[in-house]
C-alpha positions in Angstrom: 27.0 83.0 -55.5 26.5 83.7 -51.7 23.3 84.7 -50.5 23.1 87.2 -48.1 21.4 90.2 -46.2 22.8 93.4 -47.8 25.3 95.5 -46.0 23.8 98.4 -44.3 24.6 101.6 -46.7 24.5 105.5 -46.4 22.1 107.3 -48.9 25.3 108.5 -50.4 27.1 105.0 -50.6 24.6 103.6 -52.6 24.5 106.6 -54.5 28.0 105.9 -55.4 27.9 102.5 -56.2 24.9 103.1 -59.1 26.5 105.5 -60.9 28.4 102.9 -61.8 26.3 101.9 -64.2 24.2 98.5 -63.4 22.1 98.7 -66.0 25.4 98.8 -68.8 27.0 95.8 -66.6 24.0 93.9 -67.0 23.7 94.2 -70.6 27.5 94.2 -71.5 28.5 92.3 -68.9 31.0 93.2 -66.2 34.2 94.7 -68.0 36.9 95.4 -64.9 36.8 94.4 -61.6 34.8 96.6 -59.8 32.2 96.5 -62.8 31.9 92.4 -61.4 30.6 93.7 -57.7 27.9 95.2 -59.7 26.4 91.4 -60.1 26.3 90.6 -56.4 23.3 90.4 -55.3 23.7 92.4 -52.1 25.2 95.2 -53.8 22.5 95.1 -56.4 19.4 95.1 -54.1 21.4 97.8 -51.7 21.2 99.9 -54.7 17.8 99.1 -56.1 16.4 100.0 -52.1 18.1 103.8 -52.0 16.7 104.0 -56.0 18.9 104.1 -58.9 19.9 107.6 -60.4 17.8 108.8 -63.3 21.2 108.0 -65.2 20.5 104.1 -65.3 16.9 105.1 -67.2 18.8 107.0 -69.6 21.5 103.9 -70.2 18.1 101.5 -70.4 16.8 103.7 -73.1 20.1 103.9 -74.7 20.7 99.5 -74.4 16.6 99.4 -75.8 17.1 102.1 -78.4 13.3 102.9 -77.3 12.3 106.7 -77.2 11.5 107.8 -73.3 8.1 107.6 -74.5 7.7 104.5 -75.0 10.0 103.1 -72.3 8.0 104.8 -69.6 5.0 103.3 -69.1 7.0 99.9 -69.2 8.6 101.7 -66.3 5.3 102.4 -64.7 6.0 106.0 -65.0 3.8 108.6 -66.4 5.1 111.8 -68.7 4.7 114.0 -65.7 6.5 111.7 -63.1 9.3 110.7 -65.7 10.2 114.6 -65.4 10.0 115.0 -61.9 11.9 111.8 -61.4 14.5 113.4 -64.0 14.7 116.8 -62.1 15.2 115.0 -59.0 18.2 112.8 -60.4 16.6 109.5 -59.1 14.3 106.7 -59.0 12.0 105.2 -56.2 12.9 101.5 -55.1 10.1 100.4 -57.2 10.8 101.9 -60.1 14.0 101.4 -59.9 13.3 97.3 -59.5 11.3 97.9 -62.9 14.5 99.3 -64.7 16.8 96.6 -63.5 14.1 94.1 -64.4 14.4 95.4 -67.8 18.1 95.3 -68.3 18.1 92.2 -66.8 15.8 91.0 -70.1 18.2 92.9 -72.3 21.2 91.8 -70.7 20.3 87.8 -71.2 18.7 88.7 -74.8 22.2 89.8 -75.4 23.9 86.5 -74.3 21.5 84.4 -75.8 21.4 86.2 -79.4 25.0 86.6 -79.2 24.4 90.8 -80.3 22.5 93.8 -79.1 21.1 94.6 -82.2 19.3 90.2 -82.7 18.6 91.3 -79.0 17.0 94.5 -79.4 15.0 93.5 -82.6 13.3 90.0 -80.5 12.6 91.9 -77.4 10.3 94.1 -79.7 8.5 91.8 -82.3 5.7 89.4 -81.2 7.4 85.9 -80.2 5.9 82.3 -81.1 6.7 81.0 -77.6 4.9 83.8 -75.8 1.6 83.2 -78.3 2.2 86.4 -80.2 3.0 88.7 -77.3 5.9 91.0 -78.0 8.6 90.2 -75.2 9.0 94.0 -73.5 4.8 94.3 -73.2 4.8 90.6 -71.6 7.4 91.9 -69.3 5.9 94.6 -67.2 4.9 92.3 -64.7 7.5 90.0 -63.0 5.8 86.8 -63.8 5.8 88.0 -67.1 9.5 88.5 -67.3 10.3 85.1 -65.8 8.4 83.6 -68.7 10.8 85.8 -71.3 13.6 84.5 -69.6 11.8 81.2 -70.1 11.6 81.5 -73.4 15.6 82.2 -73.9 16.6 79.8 -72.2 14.7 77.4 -74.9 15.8 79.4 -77.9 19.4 79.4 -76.2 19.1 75.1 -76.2 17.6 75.3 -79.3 13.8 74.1 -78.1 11.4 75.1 -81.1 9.5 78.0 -79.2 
């Protein structure tokens, strides 16, 4: 894939490329071709920079079966922000980077454990390879997350972890 700067976008452009749902293309993959220019990373970080609609939490939930909850303070969001954030119809950058860190983790779970359901139940139980830590607690830091993704890749090649 190409590197490079992302296109300069209109607060409404990017608005119209989330809805199209980056958080279900990253967990199920890119399904048509428009769904495919959801992976490029220019596209992606253009969207992630004018914040993702409150719509792509939702589909997170949805992909993590998780209650709101329990998904927001993964998010970084309190009760009280996660409602504002919902009345407003979108996220900040930030948060928004949080979300697609998280169905990025989902998404690869899915590949690598070959369902969502194998995926869903070994992002939440405590791992071996992460010295007990369940997988979606590890990952609320970036660092954190790379080591998940770690972790798959061993269980994908079949390295006791």
């Amino acid at each position: 894939m190409k590197l490079t700067a992302p296109p300069r976008k209109t607060k409404s452009a990017a608005r119209g490329f989330a809805w199209n749902g980056i958080v279900a293309c990253h967990i199920h993959g890119p399904k048509t071709e428009s769904a495919s220019a959801l992976r490029e990373l220019s596209a992606v970080i253009g969207a992630v920079q004018a914040g993702l609609p409150f719509a792509e939490v939702e589909a997170l939930r949805a992909g993590l079966d998780l209650p709101l909850d329990r998904l927001a303070p993964k998010l970084g969001l309190s009760r009280a922000t996660l409602h504002r954030r919902k009345l407003a119809g979108r996220l900040t950058p930030a948060e928004s980077d949080r979300v697609m860190r998280y169905a990025r983790l989902l998404g690869r779970a899915v590949e690598v454990l070959e369902g969502e359901d194998a995926a869903r139940r070994w992002l939440t139980r405590p791992q071996y390879g992460l010295g007990g830590a369940v997988p979606l607690d590890f990952a609320e830091t970036e660092a954190g997350a790379r080591e998940v993704e770690n972790v798959l890749g061993r269980v994908e090649y079949g390295v006791y972890s």
